[in-house]
Backbone bond lengths (Angstrom), bond angles and torsions (degrees), N, CA, C in turn:
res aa  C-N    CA-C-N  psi(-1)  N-CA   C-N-CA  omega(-1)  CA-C   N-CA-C  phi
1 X - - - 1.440 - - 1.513 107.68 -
2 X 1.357 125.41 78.21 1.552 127.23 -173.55 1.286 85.92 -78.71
3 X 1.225 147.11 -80.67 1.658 140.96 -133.52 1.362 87.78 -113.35
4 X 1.621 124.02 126.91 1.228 103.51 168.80 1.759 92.33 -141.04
5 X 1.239 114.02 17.52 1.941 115.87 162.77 1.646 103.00 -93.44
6 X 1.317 98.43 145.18 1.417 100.11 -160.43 1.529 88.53 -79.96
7 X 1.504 114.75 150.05 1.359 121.38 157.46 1.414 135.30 -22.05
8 X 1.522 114.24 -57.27 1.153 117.88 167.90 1.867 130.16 -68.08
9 X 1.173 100.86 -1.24 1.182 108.55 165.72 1.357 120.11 -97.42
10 X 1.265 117.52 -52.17 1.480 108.83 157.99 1.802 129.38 -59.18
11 X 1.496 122.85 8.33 1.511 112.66 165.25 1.325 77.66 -90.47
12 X 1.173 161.28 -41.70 1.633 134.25 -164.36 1.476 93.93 120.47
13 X 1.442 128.76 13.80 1.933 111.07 156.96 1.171 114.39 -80.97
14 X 1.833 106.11 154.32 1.467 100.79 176.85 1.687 112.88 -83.36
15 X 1.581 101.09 -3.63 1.769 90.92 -170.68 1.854 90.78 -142.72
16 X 1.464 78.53 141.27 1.717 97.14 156.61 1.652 107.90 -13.57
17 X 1.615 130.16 149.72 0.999 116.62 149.43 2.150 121.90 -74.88
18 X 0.979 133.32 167.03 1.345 124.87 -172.52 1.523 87.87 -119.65
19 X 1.773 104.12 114.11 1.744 123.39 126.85 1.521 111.39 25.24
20 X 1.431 120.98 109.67 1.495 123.22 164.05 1.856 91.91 -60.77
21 X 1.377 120.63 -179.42 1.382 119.70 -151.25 2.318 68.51 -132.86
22 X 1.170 90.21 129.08 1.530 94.80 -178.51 2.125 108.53 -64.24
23 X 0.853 118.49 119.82 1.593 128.28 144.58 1.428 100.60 -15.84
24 X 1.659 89.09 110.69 1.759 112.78 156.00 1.351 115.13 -89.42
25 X 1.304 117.50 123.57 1.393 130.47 165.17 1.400 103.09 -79.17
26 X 1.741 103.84 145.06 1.645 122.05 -178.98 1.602 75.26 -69.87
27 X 1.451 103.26 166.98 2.062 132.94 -164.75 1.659 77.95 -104.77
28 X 1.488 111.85 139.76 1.133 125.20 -173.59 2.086 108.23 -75.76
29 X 0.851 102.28 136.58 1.550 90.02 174.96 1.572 135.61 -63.83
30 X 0.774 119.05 102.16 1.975 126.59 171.89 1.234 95.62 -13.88
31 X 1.502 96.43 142.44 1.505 107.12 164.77 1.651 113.40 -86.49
32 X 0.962 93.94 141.63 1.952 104.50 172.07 1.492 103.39 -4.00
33 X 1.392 134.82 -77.01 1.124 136.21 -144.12 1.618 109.04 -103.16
34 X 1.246 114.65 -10.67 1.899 102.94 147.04 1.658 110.00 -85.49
35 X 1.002 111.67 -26.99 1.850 108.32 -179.87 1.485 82.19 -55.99
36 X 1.642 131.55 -81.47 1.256 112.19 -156.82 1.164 126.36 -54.73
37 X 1.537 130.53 -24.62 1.326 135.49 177.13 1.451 119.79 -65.27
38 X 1.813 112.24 -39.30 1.344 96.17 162.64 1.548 122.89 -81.09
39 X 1.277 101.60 4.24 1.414 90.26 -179.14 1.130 126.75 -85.86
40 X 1.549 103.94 -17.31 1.721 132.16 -177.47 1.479 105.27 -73.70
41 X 1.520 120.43 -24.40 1.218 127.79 -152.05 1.867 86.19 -116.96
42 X 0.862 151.65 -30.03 1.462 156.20 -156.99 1.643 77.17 -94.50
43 X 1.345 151.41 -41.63 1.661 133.57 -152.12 1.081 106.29 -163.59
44 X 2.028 115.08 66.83 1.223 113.31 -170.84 1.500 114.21 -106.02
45 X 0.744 117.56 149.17 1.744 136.77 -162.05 1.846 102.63 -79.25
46 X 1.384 114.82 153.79 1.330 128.86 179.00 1.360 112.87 -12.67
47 X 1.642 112.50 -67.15 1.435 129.06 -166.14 1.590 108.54 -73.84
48 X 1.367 128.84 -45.59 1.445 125.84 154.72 1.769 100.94 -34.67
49 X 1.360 123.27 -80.56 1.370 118.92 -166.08 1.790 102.17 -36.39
50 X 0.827 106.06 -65.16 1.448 119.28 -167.05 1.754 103.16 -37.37
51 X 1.131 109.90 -76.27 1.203 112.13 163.98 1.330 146.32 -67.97
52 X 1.567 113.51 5.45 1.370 123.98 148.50 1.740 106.04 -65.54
53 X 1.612 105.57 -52.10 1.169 101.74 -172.24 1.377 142.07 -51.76
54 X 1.838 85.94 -31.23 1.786 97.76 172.51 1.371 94.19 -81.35
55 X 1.127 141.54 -80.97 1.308 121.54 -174.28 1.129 144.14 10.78
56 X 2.024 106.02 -56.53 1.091 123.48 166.03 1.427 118.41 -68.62
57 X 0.915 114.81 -37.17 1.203 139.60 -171.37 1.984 106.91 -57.42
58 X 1.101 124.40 -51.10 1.362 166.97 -162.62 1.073 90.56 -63.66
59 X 1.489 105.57 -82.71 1.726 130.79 -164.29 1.917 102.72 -53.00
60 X 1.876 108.06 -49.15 1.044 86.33 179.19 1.500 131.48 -75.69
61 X 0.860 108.67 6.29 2.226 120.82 178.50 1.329 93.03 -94.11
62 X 1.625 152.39 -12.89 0.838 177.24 83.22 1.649 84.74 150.89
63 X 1.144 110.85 79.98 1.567 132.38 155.42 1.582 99.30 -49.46
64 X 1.783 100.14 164.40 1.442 121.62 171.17 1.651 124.77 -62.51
65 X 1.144 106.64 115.11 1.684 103.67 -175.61 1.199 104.67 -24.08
66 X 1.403 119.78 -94.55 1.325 136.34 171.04 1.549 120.89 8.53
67 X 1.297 102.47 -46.36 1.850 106.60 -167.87 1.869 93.80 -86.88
68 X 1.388 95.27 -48.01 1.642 111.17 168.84 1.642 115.57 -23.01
69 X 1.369 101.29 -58.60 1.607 113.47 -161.88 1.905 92.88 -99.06
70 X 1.212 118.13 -11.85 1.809 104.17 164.15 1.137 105.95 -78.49
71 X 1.373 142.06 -26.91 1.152 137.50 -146.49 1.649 96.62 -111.24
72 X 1.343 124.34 -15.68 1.408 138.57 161.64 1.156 102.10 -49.38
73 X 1.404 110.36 -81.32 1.424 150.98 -178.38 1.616 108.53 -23.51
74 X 1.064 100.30 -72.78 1.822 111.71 168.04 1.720 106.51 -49.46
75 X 1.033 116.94 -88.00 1.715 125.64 165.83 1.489 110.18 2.36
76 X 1.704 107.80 -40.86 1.533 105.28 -174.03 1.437 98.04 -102.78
């Protein structure tokens, strides 16, 4: 164990240096057809509501997949 003070204590700081903060990458862009899906879903019209609602509605009685994922299906 020749050196056993950490470096930064021997240049004469009183604290640790602090972590560069890692590089954010821009979020890759959606493809065509999730852009439209959230977009359908961000400003949906009467019949969307309606059928979000049963949906929810559905899922919680824990209805049949099947009807579950038609009623998805339509929605989009």
């Amino acid at each position: 164990m020749a050196n056993s003070v950490p470096r930064w204590w021997m240049c004469g700081n009183c604290c640790p240096p602090k972590p560069e903060p890692p590089e954010q990458k821009a979020p890759a862009p959606l493809p065509q057809e999730l852009a439209s899906l959230t977009e359908h879903l961000r400003h949906p019209d009467g019949e969307t509501l309606l059928l979000l609602a049963l949906l929810w509605l559905l899922w919680q009685e824990k209805a049949d997949r099947k009807l579950l994922l038609a009623l998805a299906y339509i929605v989009i």
